[in-house]
One Martini backbone bead per residue (centre of mass of N, CA, C, O) as a GRO file, in nm:
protein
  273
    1UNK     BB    1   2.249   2.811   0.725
    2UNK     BB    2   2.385   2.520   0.763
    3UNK     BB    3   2.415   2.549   1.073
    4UNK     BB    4   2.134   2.535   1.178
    5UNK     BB    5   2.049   2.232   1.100
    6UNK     BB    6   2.296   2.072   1.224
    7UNK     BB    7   2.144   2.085   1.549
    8UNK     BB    8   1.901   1.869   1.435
    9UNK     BB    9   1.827   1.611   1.551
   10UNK     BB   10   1.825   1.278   1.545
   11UNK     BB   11   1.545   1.059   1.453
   12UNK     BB   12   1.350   1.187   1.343
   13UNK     BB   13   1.066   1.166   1.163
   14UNK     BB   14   1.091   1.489   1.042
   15UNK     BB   15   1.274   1.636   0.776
   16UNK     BB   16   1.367   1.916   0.632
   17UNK     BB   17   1.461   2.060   0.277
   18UNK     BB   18   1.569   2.381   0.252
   19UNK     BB   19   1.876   2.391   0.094
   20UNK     BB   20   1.691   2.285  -0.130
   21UNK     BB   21   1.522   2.368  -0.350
   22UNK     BB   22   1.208   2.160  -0.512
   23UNK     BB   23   1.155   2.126  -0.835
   24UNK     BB   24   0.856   2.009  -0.996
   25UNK     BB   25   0.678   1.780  -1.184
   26UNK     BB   26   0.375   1.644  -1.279
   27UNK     BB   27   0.216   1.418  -1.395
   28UNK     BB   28   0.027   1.446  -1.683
   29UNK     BB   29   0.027   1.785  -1.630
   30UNK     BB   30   0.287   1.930  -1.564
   31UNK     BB   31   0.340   2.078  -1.312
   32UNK     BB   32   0.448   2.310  -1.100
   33UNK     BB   33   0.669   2.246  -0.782
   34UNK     BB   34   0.688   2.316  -0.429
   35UNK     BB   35   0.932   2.100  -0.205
   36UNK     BB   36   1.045   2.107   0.131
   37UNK     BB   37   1.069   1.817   0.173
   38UNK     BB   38   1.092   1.468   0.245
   39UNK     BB   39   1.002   1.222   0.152
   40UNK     BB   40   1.119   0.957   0.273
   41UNK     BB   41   1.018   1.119   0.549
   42UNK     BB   42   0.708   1.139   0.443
   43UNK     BB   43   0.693   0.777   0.406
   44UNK     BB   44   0.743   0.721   0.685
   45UNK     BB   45   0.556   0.841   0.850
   46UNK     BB   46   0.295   0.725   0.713
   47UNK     BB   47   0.359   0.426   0.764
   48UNK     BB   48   0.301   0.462   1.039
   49UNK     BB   49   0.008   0.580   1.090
   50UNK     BB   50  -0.104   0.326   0.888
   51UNK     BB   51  -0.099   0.139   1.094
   52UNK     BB   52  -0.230   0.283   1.338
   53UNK     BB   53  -0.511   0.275   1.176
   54UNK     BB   54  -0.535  -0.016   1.137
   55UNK     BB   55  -0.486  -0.130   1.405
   56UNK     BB   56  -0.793   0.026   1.489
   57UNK     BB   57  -1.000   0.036   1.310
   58UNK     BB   58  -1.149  -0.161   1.175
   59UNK     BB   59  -1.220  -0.460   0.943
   60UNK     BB   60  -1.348  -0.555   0.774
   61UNK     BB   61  -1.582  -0.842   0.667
   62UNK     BB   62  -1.616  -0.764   0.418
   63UNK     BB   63  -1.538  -1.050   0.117
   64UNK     BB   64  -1.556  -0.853  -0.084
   65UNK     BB   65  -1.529  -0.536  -0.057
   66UNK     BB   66  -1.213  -0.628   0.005
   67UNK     BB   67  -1.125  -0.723  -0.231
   68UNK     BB   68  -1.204  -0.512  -0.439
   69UNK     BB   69  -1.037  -0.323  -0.349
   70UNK     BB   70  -0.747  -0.464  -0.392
   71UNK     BB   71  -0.775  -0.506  -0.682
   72UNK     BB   72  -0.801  -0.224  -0.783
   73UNK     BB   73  -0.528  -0.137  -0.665
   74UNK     BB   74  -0.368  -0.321  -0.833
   75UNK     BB   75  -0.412  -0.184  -1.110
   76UNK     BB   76  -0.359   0.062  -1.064
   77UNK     BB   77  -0.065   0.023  -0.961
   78UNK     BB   78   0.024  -0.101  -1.265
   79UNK     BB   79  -0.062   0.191  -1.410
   80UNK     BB   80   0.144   0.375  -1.268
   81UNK     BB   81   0.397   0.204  -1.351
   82UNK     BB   82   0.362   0.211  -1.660
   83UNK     BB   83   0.344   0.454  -1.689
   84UNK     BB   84   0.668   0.564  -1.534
   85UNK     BB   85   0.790   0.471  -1.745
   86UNK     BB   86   0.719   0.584  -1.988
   87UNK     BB   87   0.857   0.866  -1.848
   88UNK     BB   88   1.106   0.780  -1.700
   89UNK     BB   89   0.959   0.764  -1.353
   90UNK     BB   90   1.043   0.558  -1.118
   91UNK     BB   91   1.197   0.646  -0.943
   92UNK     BB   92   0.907   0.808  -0.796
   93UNK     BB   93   0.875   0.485  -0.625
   94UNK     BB   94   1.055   0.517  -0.463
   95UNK     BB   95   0.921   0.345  -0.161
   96UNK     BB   96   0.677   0.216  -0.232
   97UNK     BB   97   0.422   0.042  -0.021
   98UNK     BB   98   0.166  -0.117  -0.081
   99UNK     BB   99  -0.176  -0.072   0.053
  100UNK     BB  100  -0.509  -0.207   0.105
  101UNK     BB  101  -0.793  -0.101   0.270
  102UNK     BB  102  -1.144  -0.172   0.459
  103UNK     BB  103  -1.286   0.025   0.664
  104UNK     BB  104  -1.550  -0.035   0.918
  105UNK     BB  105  -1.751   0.291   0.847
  106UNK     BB  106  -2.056   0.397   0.805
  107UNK     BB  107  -1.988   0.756   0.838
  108UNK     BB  108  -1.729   0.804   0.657
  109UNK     BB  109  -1.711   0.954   0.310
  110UNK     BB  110  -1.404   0.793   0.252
  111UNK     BB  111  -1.067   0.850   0.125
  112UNK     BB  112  -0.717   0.752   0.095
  113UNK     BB  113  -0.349   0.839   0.005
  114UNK     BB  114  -0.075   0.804   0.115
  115UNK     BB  115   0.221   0.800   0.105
  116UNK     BB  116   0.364   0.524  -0.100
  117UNK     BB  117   0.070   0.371  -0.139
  118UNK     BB  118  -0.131   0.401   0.127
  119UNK     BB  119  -0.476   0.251   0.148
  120UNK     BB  120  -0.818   0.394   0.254
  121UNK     BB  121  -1.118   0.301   0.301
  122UNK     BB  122  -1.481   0.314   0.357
  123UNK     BB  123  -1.794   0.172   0.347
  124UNK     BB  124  -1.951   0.447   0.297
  125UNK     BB  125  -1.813   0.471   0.028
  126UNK     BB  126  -1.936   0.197  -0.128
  127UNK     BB  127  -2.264   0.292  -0.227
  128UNK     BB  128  -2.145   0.544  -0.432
  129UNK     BB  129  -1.958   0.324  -0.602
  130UNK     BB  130  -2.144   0.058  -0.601
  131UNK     BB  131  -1.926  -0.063  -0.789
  132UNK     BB  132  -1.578  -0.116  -0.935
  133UNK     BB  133  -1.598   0.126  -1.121
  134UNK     BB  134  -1.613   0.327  -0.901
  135UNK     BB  135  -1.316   0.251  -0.722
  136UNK     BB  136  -1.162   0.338  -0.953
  137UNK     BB  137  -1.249   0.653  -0.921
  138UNK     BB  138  -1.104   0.681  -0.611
  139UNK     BB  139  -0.816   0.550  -0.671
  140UNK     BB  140  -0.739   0.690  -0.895
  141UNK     BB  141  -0.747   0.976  -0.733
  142UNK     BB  142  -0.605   0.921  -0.478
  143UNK     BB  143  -0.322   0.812  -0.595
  144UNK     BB  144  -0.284   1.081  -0.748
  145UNK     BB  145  -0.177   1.233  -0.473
  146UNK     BB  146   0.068   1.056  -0.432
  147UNK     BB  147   0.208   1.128  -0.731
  148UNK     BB  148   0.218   1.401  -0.692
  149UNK     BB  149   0.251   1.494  -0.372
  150UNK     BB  150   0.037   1.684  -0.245
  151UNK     BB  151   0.117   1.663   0.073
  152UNK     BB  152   0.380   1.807   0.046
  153UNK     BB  153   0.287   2.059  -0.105
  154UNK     BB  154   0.138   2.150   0.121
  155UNK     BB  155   0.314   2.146   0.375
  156UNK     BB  156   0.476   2.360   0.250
  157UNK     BB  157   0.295   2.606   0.221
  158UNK     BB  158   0.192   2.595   0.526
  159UNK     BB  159   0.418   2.620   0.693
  160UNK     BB  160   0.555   2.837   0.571
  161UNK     BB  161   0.262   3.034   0.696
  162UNK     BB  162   0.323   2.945   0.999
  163UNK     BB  163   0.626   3.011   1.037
  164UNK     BB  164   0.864   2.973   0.814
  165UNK     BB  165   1.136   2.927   0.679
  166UNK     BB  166   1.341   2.920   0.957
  167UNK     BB  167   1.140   2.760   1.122
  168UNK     BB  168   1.037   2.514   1.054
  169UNK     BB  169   1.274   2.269   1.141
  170UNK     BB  170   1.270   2.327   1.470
  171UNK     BB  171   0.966   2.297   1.515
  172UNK     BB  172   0.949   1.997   1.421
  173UNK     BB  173   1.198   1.897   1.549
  174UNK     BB  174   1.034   1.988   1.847
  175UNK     BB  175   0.755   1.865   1.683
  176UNK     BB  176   0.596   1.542   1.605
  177UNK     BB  177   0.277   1.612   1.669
  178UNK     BB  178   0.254   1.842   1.419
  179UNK     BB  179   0.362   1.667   1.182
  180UNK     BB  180   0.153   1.475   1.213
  181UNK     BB  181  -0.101   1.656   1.166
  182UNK     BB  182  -0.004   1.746   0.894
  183UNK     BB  183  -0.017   1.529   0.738
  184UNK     BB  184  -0.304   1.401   0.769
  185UNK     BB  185  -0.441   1.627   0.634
  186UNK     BB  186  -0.271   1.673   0.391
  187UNK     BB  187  -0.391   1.304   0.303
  188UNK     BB  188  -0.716   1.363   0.408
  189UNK     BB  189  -0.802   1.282   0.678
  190UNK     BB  190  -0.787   1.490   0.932
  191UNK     BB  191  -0.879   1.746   1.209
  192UNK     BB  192  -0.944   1.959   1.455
  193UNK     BB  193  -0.720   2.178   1.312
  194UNK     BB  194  -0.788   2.232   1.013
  195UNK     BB  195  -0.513   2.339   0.827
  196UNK     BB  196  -0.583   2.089   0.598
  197UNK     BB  197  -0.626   2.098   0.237
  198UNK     BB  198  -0.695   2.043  -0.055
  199UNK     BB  199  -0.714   2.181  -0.334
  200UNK     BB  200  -0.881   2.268  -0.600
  201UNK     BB  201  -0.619   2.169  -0.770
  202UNK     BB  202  -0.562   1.892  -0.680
  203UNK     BB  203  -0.850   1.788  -0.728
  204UNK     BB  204  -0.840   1.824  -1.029
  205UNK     BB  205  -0.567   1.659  -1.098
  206UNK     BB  206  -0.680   1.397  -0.985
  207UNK     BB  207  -0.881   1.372  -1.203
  208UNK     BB  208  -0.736   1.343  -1.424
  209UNK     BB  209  -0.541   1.131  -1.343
  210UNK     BB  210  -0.734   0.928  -1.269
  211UNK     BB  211  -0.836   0.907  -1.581
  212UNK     BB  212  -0.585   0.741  -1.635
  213UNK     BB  213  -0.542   0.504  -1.472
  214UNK     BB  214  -0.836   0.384  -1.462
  215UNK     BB  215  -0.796   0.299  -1.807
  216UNK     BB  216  -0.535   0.146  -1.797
  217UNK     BB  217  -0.702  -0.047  -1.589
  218UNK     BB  218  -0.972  -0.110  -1.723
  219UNK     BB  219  -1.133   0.136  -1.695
  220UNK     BB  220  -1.418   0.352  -1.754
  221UNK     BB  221  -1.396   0.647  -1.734
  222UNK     BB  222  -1.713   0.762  -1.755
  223UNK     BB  223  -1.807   0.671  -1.459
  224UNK     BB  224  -1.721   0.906  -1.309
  225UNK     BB  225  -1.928   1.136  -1.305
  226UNK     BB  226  -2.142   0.957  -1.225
  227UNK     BB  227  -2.022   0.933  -0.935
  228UNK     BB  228  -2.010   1.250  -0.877
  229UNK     BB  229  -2.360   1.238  -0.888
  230UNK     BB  230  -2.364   1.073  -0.604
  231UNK     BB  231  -2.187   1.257  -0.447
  232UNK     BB  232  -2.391   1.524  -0.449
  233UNK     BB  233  -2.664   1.416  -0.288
  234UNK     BB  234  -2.538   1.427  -0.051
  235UNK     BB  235  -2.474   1.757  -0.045
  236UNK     BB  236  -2.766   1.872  -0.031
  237UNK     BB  237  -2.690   1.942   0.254
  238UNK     BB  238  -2.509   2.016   0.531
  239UNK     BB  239  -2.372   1.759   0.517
  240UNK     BB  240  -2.040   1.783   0.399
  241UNK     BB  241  -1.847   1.522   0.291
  242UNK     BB  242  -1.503   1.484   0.343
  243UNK     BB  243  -1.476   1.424   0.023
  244UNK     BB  244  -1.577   1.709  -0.061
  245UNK     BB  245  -1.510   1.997   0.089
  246UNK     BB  246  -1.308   2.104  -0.153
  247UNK     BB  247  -1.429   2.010  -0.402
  248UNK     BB  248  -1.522   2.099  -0.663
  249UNK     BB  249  -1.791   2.139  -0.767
  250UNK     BB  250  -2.007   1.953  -0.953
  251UNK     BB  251  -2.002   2.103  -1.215
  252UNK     BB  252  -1.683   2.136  -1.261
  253UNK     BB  253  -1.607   1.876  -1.269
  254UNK     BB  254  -1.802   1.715  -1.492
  255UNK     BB  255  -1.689   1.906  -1.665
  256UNK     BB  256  -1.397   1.822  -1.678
  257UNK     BB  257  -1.449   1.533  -1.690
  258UNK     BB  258  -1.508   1.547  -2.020
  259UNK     BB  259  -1.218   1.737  -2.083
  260UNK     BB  260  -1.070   1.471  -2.067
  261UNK     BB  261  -1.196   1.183  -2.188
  262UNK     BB  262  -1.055   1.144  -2.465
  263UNK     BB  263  -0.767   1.164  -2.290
  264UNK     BB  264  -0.835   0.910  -2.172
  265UNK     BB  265  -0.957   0.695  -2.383
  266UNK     BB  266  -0.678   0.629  -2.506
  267UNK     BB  267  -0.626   0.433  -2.243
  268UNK     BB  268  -0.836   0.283  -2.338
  269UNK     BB  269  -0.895  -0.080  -2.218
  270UNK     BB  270  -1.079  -0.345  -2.216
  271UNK     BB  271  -1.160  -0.592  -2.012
  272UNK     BB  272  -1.230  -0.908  -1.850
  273UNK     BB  273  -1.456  -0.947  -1.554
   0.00000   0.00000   0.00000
């Protein structure tokens, strides 16, 4: 099989490392998944996409709000490299170079955060989270998929169903216009082709490890529960917001963040706002 990859041009965007499958395990959870992507080659994409969509904004001009995203990205980054350290798993941020920034769109309510630890919200998101504590559940959360790795364990499960596992890297590495497509998709920003989105395994997941982060950087798990009752509130209509799409009903998520709030109070220290 060695030689079918040789063949694969080089300087492509998104090379798949499919001659070795790779079996990790996810921070905090402990579950077992199957990567069969290569991070740095989708942390490198990740990073020019992210630049695409800043360099598009607009970005906002509310400097409170601004700031605000950023603070929160830094503890909750602080939050993250020092668990990583404690599991002695830091070695899984090489490559990562944070960014937070919030996109001007009223209509959007949504946020995401790319491989690498690229973070964008969106203003739409903005009243939903309320305060400070609201936007540390969302970052926390969102973080935590690319912590996981989220993103890659997706594009490996759908590539592998749209595909075939031999057919993967040739099918990519002639269609980098495919790849980007998947990536945005895997990574939680959507588009026409609809193809990609996380599970409800993630999105539970990343529940849960987001309340050991944000409780790490001081903010009070307890307000999550309350962030997705009001996140609850927007989709009792049809139009349910892309940030909620796939994420488990509104009873299980607070039922679950609830059997989860004791240990993450253990990692809760409160400092001054």
């Amino acid at each position: 099989m060695m030689s079918r990859f040789k063949s694969i041009p080089g300087g492509l965007l998104f090379i798949l490392s499919i001659v070795l499958v790779s079996c990790a395990t996810v921070a905090v959870t402990g579950r077992r998944q199957l990567i069969l992507v290569s991070p740095p080659e989708v942390m490198q994409m990740a990073s020019q996409q992210y630049s695409t969509v800043i360099s598009q904004g607009p970005l906002s001009k509310d400097a409170v709000q601004t700031a605000m995203v950023k603070r929160v990205g830094q503890k909750i980054q602080k939050a993250v490299e020092d668990y990583m350290a404690s599991q002695g798993r830091s070695s899984e941020l090489n490559g990562f170079n944070w960014e937070f920034n919030l996109i001007d769109d009223a209509k959007t309510v949504n946020a995401w955060c790319m491989p690498g630890g690229k973070v964008a919200f969106y203003t739409a998101i903005m009243p939903v989270c309320k305060d400070e504590d609201g936007v540390a559940v969302v970052m926390g959360h969102e973080v935590a998929h690319a912590i996981a790795n989220h993103g890659a364990e997706r594009m490996s499960d759908q590539l592998v169903a749209q595909l075939g596992l031999e057919a993967v890297s040739g099918a990519l590495g002639s269609n980098p216009t495919l790849a980007n497509e998947i990536l945005l998709q895997a990574v939680g920003m959507g588009t026409e082709l609809g193809l990609l989105k996380f599970s409800r395994t993630h999105e539970s997941e990343a529940d849960h490890m987001g309340l050991i982060f944000m409780a790490m950087a001081g903010y009070d798990p307890s307000h999550a529960p309350e962030f997705w009752k009001r996140m609850a509130s927007l989709s009792g209509g049809s139009n349910v917001p892309e940030f909620m799409s796939t994420h488990p009903s509104d009873e299980t998520r607070i039922a679950d963040l609830n059997r989860k709030m004791p240990e993450a109070l253990k990692y809760y220290k409160p400092v001054l706002k």
